[in-house]
C-alpha positions in Angstrom: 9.5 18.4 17.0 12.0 15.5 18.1 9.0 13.3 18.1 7.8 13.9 14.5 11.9 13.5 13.6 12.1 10.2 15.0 8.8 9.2 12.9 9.3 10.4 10.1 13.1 8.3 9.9 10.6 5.4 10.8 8.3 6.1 8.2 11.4 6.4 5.9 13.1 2.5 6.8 9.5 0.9 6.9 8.3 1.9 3.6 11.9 1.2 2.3 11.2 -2.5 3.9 8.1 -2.3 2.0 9.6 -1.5 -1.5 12.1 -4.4 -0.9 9.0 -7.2 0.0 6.0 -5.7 -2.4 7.6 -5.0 -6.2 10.2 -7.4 -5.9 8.2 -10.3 -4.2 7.2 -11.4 -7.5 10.3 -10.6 -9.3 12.0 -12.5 -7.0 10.0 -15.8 -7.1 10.2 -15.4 -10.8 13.9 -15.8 -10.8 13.5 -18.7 -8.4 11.3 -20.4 -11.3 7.9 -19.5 -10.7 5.1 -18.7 -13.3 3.1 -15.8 -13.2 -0.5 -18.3 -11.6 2.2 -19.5 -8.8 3.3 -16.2 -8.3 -0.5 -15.0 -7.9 -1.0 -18.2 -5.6 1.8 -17.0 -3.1 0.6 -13.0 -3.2 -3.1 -13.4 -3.5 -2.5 -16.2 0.2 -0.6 -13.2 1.6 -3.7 -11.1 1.2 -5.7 -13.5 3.3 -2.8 -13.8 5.8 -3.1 -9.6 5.7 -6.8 -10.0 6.8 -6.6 -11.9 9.3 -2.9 -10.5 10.6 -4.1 -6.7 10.4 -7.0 -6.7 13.1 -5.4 -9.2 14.8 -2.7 -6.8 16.0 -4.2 -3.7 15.9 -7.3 -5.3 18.7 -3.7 -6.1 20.8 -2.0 -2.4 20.4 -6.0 -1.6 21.5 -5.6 -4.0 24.7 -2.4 -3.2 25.5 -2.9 0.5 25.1 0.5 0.8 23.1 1.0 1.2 19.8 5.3 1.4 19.4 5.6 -1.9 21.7 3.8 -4.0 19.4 5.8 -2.0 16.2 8.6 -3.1 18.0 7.7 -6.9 18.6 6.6 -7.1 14.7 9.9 -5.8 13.6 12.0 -8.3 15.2 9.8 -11.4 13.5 9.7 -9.5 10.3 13.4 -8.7 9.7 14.4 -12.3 10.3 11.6 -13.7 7.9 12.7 -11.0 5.2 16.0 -12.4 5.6 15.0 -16.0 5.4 12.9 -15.5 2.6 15.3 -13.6 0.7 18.0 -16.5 1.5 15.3 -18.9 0.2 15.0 -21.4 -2.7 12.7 -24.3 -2.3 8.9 -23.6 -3.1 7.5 -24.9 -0.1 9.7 -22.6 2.2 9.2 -19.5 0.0 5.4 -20.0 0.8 5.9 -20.3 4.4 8.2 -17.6 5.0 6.2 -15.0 2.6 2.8 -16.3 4.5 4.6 -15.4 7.8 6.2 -12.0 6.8 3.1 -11.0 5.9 1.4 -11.7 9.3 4.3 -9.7 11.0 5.5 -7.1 8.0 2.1 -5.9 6.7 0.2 -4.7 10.2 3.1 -2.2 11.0 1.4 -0.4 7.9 -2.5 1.0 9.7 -0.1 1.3 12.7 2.2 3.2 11.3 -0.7 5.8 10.0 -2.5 5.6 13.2 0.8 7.1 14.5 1.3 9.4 11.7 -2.1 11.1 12.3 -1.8 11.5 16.3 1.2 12.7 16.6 0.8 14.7 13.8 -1.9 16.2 15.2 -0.6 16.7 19.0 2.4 18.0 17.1 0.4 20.1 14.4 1.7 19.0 11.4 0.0 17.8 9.1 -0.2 13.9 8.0 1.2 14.4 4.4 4.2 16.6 6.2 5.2 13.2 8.2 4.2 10.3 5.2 6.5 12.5 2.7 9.3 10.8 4.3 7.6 7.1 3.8 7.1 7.4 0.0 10.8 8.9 -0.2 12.0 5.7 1.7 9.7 3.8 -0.8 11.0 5.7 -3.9 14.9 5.4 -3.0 15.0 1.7 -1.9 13.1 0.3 -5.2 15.7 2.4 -7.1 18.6 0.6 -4.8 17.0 -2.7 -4.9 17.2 -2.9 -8.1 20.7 -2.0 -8.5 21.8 -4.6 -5.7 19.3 -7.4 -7.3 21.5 -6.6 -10.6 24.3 -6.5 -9.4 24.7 -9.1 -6.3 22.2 -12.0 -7.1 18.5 -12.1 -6.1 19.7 -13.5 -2.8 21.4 -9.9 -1.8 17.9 -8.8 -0.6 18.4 -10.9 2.3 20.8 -8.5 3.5 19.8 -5.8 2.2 16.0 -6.4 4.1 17.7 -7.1 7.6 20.1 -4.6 7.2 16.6 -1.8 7.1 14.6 -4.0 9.7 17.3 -3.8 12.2 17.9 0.4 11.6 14.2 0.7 11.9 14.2 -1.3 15.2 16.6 0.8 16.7 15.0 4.3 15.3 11.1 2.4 16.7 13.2 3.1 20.3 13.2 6.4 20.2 9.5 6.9 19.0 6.8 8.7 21.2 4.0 6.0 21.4 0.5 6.9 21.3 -2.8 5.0 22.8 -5.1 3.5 19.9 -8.0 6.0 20.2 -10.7 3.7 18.6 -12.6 0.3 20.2 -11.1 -2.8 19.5 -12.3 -4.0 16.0 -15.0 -7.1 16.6 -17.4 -8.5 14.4 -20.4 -6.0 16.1 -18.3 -2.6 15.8 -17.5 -3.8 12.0 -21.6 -4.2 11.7 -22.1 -1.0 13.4 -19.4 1.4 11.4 -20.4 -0.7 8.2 -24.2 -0.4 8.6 -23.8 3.5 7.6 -25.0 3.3 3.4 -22.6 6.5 2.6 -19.7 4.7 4.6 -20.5 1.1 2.4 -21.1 2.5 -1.2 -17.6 4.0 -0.3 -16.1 1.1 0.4 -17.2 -0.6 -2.8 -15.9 2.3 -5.2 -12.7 1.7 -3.1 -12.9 -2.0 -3.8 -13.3 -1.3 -7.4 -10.6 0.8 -7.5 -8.0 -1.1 -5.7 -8.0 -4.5 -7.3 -6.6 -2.9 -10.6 -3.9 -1.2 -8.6 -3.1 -4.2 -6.8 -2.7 -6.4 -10.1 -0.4 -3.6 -11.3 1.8 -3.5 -8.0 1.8 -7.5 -8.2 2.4 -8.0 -11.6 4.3 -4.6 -13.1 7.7 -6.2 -12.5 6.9 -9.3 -14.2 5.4 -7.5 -17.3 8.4 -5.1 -17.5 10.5 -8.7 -17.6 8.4 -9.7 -20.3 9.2 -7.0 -22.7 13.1 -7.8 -22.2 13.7 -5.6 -19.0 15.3 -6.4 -15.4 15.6 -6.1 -12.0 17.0 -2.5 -12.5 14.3 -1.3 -14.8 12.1 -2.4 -12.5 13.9 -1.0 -9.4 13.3 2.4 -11.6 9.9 1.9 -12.7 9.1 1.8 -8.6 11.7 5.1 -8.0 9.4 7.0 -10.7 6.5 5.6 -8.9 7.3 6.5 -5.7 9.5 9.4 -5.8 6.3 11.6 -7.7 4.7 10.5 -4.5 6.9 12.8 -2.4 5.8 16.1 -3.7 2.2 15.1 -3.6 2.0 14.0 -0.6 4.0 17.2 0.9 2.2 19.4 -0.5 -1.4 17.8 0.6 -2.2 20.7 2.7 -2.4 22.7 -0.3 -4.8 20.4 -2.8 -6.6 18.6 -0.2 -9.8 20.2 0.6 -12.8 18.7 2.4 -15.4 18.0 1.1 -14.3 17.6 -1.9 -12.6 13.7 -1.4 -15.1 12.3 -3.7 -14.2 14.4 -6.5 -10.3 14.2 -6.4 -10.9 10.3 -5.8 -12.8 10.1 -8.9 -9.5 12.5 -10.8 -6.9 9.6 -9.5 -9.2 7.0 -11.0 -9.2 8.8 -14.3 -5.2 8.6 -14.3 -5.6 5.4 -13.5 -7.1 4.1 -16.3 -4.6 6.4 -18.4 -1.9 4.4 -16.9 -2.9 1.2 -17.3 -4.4 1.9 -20.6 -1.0 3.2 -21.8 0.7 0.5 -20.6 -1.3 -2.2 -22.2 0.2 -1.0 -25.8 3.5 -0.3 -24.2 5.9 -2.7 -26.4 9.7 -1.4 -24.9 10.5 -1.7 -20.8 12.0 1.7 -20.8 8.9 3.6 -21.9 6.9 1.6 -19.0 9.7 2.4 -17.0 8.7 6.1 -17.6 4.8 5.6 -17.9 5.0 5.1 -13.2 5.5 8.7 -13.1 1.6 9.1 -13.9 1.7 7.6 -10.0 1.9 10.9 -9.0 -2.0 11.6 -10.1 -3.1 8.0 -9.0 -2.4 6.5 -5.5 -1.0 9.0 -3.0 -4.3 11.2 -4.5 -6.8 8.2 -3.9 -5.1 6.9 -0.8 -5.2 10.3 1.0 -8.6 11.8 0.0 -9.9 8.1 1.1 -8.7 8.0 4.6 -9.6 11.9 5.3 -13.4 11.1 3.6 -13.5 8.2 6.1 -12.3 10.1 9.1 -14.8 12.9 8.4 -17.5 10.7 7.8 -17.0 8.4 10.5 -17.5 9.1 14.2 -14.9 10.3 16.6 -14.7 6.5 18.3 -14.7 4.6 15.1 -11.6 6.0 13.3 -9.0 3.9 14.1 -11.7 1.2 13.1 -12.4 2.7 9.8 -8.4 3.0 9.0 -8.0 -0.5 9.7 -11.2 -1.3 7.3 -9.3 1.1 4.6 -6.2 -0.5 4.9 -7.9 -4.4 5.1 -9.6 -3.3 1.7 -7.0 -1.8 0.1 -3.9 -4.1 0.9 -5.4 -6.9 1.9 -9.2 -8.3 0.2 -8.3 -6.7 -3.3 -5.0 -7.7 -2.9 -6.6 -11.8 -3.0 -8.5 -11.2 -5.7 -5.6 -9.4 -7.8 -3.5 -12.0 -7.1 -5.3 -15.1 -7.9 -7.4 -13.5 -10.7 -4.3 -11.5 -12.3 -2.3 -14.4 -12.3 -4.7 -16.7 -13.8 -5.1 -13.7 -16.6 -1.7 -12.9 -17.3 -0.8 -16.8 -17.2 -3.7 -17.3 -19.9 -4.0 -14.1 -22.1 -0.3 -12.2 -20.8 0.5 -8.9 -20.0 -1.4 -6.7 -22.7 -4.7 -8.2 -21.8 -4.6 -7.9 -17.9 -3.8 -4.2 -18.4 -6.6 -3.1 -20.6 -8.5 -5.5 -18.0 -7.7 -3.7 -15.0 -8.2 -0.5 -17.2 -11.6 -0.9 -17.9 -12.0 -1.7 -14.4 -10.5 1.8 -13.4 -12.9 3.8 -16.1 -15.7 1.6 -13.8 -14.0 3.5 -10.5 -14.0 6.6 -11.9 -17.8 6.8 -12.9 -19.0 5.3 -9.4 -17.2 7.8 -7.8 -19.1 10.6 -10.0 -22.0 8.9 -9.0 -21.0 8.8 -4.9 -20.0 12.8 -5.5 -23.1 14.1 -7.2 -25.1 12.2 -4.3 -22.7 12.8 -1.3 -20.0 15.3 -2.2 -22.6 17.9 -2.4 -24.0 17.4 1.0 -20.8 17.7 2.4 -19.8 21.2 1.0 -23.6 22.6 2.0 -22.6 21.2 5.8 -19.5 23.4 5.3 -20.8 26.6 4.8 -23.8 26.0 7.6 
């Protein structure tokens, strides 16, 4: 169990890395004089840098047959951009340094899982058992970030980021590695694994779904701003957030069930259009400080039933292809279109508006995936009791 001990502490740093670059990106190029359509600009580029950046260095952990060598390499390049970033002013080098964390900082991420789910399987654990300890990482940094941000100047994260990239490089050290199971992702296995009509109607309701919950990652701190908050509201808005992620996630041995993905994915998108619904009519920071706790019902839920539908419905080979597809969509093609899109909305119409936008659009989810479960989730329980 020393392996899984060592992985779950990475899983812990990485995702506190993560709470430190994704919520308070934005606020911090707001404090550097951004508006909301720059701020989009710089986010929504990352997204395309995530596209490219993600297969990219998960076709070399495939070549090199290692998966913790190349964590290792991306950690060193992505604690001294975090730093640099952080210690940033000017414009043109907060573009360049967030464009080049996110080629380093955001493929650690489908690596990360890919580890998650082999060792936790050699180990037999289960995957929610090791990720617990990445949304507590998540869920305690935001909260600290906050405070720090507050308290020390917007330029504090620079520390505060190498400080967590340099603890996780030394904890990556002691990781068991693991060989990348799948073929290399090229433009003919993409054709192949996304030929399949259940596997590409899946990833559209997982399109539809994710661009609303990107525009609220990228833009929640900036609406909680709005309405007279700061940096530690919105350091507690992301605690909430992530912290009700803990229990679901631990306890995902007990709720999840196959067969029934479609279905709970379908719940989630429900609560997602309660949340943002909710928090288009918000009019105080402190009650959407306490609205993120609906989080627990909305992302670790979607995000877990979606990568155990795709590795039951994909084939043994193509599952490391199919996480890296997942995460592409997820993080980094809705993540573009939030971005520019979002910004462009909230710069126009504000905050009130892009939420009952991205609401809407999360009632849309919800009834395509009722639609994808009356016509697939069925099949898949009758294959279960064959």
């Amino acid at each position: 169990m020393k392996s899984t001990a060592s992985l779950r502490t990475f899983n812990f740093l990485y995702f506190a890395l993560l709470a430190v670059f994704i919520p308070f990106l934005p606020v911090y190029l707001s404090e550097q004089g951004l508006n909301p359509a720059q701020i989009g600009f710089v986010v929504g580029s990352g997204g395309f840098i995530t596209i490219i950046a993600q297969p990219l260095w998960g076709m070399i952990s495939d070549r090199t047959k290692t998966i913790r060598k190349v964590l290792l390499l991306l950690l060193v390049f992505s604690t001294l951009l975090g730093y640099l970033l952080y210690d940033s002013s000017s414009y043109t080098l907060l573009i360049t340094y967030a464009m080049l964390l996110y080629f380093f900082l955001m493929p650690i991420d489908p690596l990360t899982e890919s580890l998650n789910f082999r060792i936790g399987e050699a180990e037999g654990v289960s995957y929610g058992s090791i990720r617990t300890y990445g949304a507590l990482g998540y869920a305690v940094m935001s909260l600290a970030a906050g405070y720090i941000m507050t308290g020390y100047g917007a330029h504090s994260l620079a520390f505060l980021f190498a400080f967590i990239g340099i603890a996780g490089f030394i904890i990556s050290l002691f990781m068991p590695d693991a060989p990348v199971a799948g073929k290399p992702v090229t433009l003919a296995s993409l054709k192949t694994f996304l030929g399949n009509r259940e596997t590409l109607l899946f990833l559209v309701l997982v399109f539809i779904s994710s661009v609303p919950a990107r525009m609220n990652d990228t833009f929640l701190g900036v609406y909680i701003r709005e309405l007279g908050g700061n940096s530690e509201l919105v350091g507690q808005a992301w605690f909430l957030a992530a912290g009700s992620e803990i229990v679901v996630f631990a306890l995902s041995f007990w709720w999840m069930r196959k067969g029934h993905e479609l279905m709970i994915i379908s719940i989630a998108g429900a609560f997602y259009f309660l949340r943002f619904f909710l928090s288009a009519w918000v009019t105080e920071p402190y009650l959407l400080v306490l609205l993120q706790v609906l989080q627990i019902a909305t992302f670790p839920i979607f995000y877990s039933a979606a990568i155990q539908y795709l590795y039951r419905i994909a084939p043994v080979e193509w599952r490391a292809t199919s996480q890296t597809v997942l995460a592409l969509l997820f993080f980094g093609v809705s993540g573009i279109i939030a971005s520019y899109a979002g910004g462009a909305l909230y710069e126009a119409f504000g905050g009130k508006t892009l939420f009952l936008t991205i609401s809407v659009m999360s009632f849309m989810g919800m009834l395509f995936g009722i639609i994808l479960n009356r016509k697939y989730g069925t099949r898949a329980r009758a294959s279960r009791t064959e």
